[in-house]
N, C-alpha and C positions, 0 to 999 in steps of 0.2 A: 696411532701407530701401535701395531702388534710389537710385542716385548720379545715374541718366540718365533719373528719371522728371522731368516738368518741373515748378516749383511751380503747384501749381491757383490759376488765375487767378478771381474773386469772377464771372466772367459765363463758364462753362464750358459749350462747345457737347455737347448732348447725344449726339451720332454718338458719339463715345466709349465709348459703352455701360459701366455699372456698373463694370465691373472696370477699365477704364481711370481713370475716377472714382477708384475706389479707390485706386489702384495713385499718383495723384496727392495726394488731397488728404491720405490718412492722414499721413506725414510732417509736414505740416502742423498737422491736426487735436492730432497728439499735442504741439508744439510750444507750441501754443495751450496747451494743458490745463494743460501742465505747471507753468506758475507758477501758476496756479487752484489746483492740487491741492498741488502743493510734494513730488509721489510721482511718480516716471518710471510705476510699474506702476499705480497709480492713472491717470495720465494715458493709460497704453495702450489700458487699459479703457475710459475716458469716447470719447475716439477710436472705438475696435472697438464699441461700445454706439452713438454716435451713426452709424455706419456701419453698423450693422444697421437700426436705425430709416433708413433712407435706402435702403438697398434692401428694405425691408419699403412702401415706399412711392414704389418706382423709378417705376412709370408715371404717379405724379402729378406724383413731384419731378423727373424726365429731361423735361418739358413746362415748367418752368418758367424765366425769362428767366437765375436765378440757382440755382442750385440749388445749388450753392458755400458760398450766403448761406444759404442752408437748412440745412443740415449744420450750418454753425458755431454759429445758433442749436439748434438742438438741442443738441449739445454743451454750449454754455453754457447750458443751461437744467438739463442733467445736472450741471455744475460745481455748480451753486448748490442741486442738493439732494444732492450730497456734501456739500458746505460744512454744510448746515444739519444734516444726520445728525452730522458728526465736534463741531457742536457742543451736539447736543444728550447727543452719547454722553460728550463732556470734562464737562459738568454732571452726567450721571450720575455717571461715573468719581468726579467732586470731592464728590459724598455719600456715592459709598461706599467711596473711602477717605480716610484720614487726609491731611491736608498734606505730612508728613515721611514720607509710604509711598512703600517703594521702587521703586513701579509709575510707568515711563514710558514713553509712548509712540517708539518708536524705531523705527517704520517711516515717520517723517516726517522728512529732515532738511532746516530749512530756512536759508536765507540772512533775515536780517533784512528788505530791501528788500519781499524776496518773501511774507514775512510782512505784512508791514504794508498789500501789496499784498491780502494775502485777507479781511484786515482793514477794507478799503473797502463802502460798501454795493456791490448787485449789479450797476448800473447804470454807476457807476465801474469797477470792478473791471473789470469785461468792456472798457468802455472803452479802459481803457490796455491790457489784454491784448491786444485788435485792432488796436490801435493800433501799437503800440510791438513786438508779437512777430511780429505776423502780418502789419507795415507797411502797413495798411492806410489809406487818407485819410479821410479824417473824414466824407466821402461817402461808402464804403464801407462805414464803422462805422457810421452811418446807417442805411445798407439792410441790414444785418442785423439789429439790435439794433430794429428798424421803428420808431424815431423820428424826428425832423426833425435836421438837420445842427448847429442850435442849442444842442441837447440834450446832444449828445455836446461840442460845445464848453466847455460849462460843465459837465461830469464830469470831463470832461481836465482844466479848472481846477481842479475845487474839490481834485480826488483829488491833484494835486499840490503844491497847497496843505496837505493833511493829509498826504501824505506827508514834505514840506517840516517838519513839524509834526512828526510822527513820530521822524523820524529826523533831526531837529536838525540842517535844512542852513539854512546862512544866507547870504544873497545878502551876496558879497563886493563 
């Protein structure tokens, strides 16, 4: 990561041309992922993957108001069929082997919070991940995630609510 490239701002003028794009949002991108994924190499990938899809599609997305916004959903659209793969692959794993088998996955390690966070539906999830990682306003999260600002309002709530729930915090 460049120390002096600037954070890609959600409305990036397209003169920048692709590699400047680049050179901006990936830091970002991988930033985003990574509580999604709960894997740095995981998250480089989903990053480098949705950054491919974006210059596989530069002259429609370098035309658009946000193209930032584009990115990210791609990304998160990548996050959520990781997510569904590593769960369909843990229900395999839990048929074929034993409970007390000494097979575990150890290229995941996670923090509880961040757990509980992958544990949200897809809509939450993404949510506070734009929210909270990538500080974006609830406007923002809107125009990516292309619902109304209402929406993400009440994801923010419910998801913190279950989080709340989750991890046994209790308003003192």
């Amino acid at each position: 990561m460049e120390g002096d490239a600037p954070v890609e701002p959600l409305v990036m003028a397209a003169p920048l041309g692709f590699e400047g794009f680049f050179r901006s949002s990936h830091p970002r991108l991988v930033a985003i992922a990574l509580p999604l994924s709960g894997d740095v190499d995981t998250a480089r990938d989903l990053a480098q993957e949705a950054l491919l899809r974006t210059y596989r599609a530069w002259p429609k997305v370098s035309t658009l108001d946000q193209p930032g916004a584009w990115t990210r959903r791609v990304l998160l659209n990548l996050a959520v069929d990781v997510s569904r793969r590593r769960r369909r692959e843990s229900a395999a794993n839990g048929r074929a082997f034993a409970p007390d088998s000494d097979v575990a996955d150890t290229s995941v390690v996670d923090q509880s919070f961040w757990v509980a966070v992958r544990a949200l539906p897809a809509l939450q999830r993404s949510s506070v991940v734009l929210h909270y990682v990538d500080d974006m306003s609830v406007a923002d999260v809107a125009a990516v995630l292309e619902v109304s600002e209402g929406t993400v309002k009440t994801s923010l709530h419910r998801a913190r609510q279950t989080l709340a729930k989750t991890l046994e915090v209790r308003d003192e």
